[in-house]
N, C-alpha and C positions, 0 to 999 in steps of 0.2 A: 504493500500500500504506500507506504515511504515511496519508493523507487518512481511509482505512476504516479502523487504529489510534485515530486520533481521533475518530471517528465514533463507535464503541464504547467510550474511554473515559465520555466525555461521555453516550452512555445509557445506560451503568452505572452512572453518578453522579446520573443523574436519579433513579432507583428511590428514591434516598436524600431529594430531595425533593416526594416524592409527597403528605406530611403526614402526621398524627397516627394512627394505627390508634384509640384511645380517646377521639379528640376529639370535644366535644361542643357545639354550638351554647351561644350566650349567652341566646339567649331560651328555651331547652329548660330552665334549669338556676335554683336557686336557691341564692344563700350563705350558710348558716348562721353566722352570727357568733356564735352564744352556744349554751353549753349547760349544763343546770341536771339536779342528779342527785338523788332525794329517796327514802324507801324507799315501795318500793309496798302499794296497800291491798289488790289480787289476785295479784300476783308481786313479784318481789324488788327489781326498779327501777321508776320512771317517771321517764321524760327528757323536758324540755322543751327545744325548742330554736328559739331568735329567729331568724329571718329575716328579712334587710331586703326594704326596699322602694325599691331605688335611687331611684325618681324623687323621693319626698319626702326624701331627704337632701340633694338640688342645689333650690338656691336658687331657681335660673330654672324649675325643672318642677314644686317642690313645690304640690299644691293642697290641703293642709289634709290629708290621708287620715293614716292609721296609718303612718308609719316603716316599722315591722316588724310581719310576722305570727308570732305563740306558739302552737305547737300541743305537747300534751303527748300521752305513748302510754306505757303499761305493758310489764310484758317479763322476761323472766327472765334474757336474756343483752343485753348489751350491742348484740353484732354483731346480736342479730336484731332489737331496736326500731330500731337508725341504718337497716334495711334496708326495714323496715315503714312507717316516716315518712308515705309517699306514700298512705296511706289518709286524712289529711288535710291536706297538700301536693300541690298541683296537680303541682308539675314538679320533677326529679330532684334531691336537695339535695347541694350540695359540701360539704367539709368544712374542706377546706385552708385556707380564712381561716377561721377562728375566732380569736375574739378572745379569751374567756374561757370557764371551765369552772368552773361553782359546785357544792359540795357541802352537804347540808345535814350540821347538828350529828349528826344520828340516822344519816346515813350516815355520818360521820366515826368519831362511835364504835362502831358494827358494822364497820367495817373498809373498805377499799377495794380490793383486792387485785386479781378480778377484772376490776372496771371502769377499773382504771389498765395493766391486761395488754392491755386494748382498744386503749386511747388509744394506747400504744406499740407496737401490732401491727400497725393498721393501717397502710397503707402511703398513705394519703390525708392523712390527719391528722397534723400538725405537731404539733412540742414547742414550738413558742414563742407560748403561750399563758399569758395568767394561770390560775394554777392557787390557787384560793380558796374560803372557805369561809362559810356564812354562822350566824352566832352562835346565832336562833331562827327558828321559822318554817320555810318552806317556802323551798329555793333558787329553786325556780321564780317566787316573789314577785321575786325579786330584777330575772331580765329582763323583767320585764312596767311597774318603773317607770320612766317616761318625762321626759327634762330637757330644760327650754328649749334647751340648747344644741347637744350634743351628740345628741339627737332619740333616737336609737338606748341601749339599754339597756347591752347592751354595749361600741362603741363610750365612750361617756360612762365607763363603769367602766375600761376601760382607757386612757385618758387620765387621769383620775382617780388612779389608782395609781402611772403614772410621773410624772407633774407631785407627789405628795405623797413618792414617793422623790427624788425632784430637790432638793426647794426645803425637807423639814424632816427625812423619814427616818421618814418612815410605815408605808411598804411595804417588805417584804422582797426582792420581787423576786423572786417562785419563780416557776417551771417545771416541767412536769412533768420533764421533765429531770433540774433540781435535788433534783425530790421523789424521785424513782428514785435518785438517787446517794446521798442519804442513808440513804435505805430498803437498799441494800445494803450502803451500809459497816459496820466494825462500830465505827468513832469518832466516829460521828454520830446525828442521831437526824435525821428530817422536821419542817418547820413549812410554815406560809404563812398566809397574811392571812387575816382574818375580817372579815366586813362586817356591817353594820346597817340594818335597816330602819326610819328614824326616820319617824312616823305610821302613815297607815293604807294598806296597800299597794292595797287597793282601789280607793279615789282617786287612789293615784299611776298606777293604771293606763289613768286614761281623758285623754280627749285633752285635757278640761280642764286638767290637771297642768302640760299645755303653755303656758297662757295667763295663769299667774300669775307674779307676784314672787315670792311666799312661795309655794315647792310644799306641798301635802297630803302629799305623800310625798318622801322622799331617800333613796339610800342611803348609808353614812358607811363610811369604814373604819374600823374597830373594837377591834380587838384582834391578838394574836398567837396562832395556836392550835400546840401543838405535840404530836408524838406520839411513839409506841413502838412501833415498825416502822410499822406501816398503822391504827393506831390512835389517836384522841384521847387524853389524857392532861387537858388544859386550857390552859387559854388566858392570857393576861395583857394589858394595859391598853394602850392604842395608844401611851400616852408612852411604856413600856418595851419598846417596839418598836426606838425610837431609841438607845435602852441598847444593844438587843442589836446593832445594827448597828453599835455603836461597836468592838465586840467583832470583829466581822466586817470591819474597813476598809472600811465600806460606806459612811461620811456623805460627800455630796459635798456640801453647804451645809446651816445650820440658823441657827436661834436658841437661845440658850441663855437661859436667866430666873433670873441667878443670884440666888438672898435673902440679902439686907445687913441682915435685922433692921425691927423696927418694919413688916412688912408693905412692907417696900421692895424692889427689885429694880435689881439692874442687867443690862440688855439687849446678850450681845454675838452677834454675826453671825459665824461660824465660816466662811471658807472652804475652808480647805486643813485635812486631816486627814488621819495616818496610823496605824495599829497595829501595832504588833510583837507575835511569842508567842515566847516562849521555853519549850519543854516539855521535864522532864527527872523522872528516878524519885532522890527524897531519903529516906530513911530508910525504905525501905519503899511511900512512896507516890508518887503522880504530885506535881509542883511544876510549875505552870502560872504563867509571868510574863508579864502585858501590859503594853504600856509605849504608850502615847499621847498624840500630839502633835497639836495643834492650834495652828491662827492663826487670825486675823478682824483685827477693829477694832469699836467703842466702838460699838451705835448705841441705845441712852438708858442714862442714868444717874439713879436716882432714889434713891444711896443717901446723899447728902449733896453738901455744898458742896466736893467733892476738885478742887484744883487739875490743872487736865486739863494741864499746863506743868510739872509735876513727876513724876520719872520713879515718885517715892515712892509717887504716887497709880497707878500703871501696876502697878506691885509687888503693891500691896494687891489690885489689881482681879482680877489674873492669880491669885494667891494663893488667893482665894477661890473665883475659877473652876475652879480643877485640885482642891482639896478637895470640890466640890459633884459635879464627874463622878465624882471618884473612890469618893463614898460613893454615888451612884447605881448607876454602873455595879456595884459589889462587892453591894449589895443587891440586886441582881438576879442577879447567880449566886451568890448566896446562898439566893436563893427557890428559883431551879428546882432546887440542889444537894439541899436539905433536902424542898422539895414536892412535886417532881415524880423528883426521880433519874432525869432522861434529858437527854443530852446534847446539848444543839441548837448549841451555839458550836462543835463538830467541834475540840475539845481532844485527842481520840484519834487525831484525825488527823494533827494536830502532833507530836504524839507518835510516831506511826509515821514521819512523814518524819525527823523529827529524831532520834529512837535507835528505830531500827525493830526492834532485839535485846530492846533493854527491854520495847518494847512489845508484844511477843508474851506475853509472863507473864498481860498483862491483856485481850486481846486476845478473849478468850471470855464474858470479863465484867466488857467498861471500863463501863457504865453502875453497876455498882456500885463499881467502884473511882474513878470520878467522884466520885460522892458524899464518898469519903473522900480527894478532894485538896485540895491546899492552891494555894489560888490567890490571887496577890495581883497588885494592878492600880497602877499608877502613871501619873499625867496631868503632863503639861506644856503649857500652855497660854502663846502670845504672845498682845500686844494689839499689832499693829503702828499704828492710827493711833486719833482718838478721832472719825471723820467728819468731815463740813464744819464744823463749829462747833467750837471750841477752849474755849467756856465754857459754854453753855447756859443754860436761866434759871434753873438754882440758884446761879450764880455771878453775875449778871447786875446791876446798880445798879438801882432802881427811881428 
């Protein structure tokens, strides 16, 4: 009786690994890593979407072909062009790696609403994609230019964005995710990156692209573009990209170029950085306080002969650096207070965590009581060493 017990447990347990009821071969199936959303000329979308070409991304199988194939299709809904694809895609396309998702400017500003209800509806399609925009032009431009390195359009872009949030504080780092959570709160507004197409996208399209030093085509990251719920509002300049991230505890290493005058500079390397917010309601209005810490060390000095062995010269250095963020950063929510009146630093947010009673008064219309707060910004800035050289050659004997 034991032995027939076990017998039965065990193909009972089999059923469990029989496989995949939706499982689908690897050669039936193609991965879409990119997709470009633009407005159509006979319906309301056309989506383009890159597919590789596994074998030319490996080194030992590559024989010179296209990386990826671009096919583009019209459509009115979203669900029904991802579904239609296959009138020129041979074989049934995944979704689940995608790498990135481009919008153009024209879609940005008629809204996005429907096609962002897709992306988070589908139950294929991940959130942890770049979610980006492209400045002029057609987004579709964007996955069609090809880099020496990165071979693939997307791929390359998405390497691109995290190496320039890494190493200077380029990229924002959105997701659709992040774009949803802003889009519903009511102390935030949405942003995410803009990119550029520097030359002629044409040329960047063909495999020659591949074969040069100097590409015909690039694409750069660009700017910051922000909105008002699901809509463009405008964008700002890729330096005060890094502003805004300052704001956001987002820098995880940069350079700084702080001006000493006479077209001089001194060069420090930021490592460690922190932000505090303090949000509170003073006289009627919101009083937003950031408070910002940073360290690094010295790496050039071209604003005089300052003994790098005096702590005086450390003083001055630091001195200058916490005045140069601090009027940065303040002119920049400065701009978008007065130009834009939408909240993308999530100050309302802070403000709900932090006195969540107050913040219900403004709670129905914190983009306009944004505007009218008082926000003041405070930097501290260490120089903990001055690099390998202690003098340099402004100090140096000839």
């Amino acid at each position: 009786m034991k032995k027939k017990g076990l017998c039965f447990v065990l193909l009972f347990h089999l059923l469990f690994l029989a496989g995949c009821w939706d499982q689908r071969e690897l050669s039936l199936v193609s991965m879409a890593i990119g997709m470009a959303v633009d407005v159509g000329e006979n319906s309301l979308y056309k989506i383009t979407i890159e597919a590789i070409n596994p074998a030319e991304l490996n080194e030992q199988t590559a024989s010179g072909n296209a990386p990826s194939v671009v096919f583009t299709l019209e459509g009115n809904t979203m669900a029904e062009i991802a579904h239609k694809m296959n009138i020129g895609f041979s074989k049934a396309l995944i979704y689940s790696h995608m790498k990135t998702v481009i919008i153009s400017k024209a879609i940005a500003e008629k809204g996005m609403l429907e096609f962002i209800d897709f992306l988070e509806r589908n139950r294929e399609i991940r959130d942890d994609f770049n979610f980006i925009m492209v400045d002029e032009g057609k987004a579709a431009d964007v996955l069609k230019v090809l880099y020496t390195i990165q071979k693939s359009s997307s791929l390359k872009l998405t390497r691109q964005l995290k190496t320039g949030a890494q190493l200077w504080g380029s990229d924002p780092d959105i997701r659709l995710t992040d774009f949803i959570n802003a889009f519903t709160s009511s102390g935030r507004q949405p942003i995410m990156a803009a990119v550029h197409i520097s030359g002629d996208p044409k040329k960047g399209a063909s495999m020659d692209n591949l074969k040069k030093s100097e590409l015909d085509s690039v694409v750069e990251i660009h700017s910051l573009a922000m909105f008002r719920n699901e809509k463009l509002v405008g964008t700002l300049p890729v330096e005060e990209t890094r502003d805004y991230l300052w704001t956001q505890n987002k820098i995880k290493t940069t350079i700084v170029s702080v001006p000493c005058g006479n077209d001089n500079y001194l060069a420090l390397r930021l490592i460690h950085s922190r932000t505090k917010i303090k949000a509170d309601i003073q006289n009627g209005k919101p009083h937003i306080q950031l408070s910002i810490r940073a360290e690094g060390y010295l790496n050039g000095n071209f604003c005089g002969p300052y003994p790098l062995n005096e702590s005086s010269t450390y003083l001055e250095f630091e001195k200058r650096a916490e005045d140069y963020l601090k009027e940065r950063i303040s002119h920049l929510i400065n701009i978008v207070q007065k130009d834009y009146g939408v909240d993308i630093f999530g100050f309302g947010e802070d403000l709900e965590r932090q006195n969540p009673k107050k913040y219900k008064e403004f709670q129905k219309n914190w983009d306009e009581a944004f505007q009218q707060a008082q926000i003041d910004v405070e930097t501290d800035v260490k120089i903990r060493r001055a690099g390998l050289s202690s003098k340099g050659p402004l100090l140096r004997e000839k």
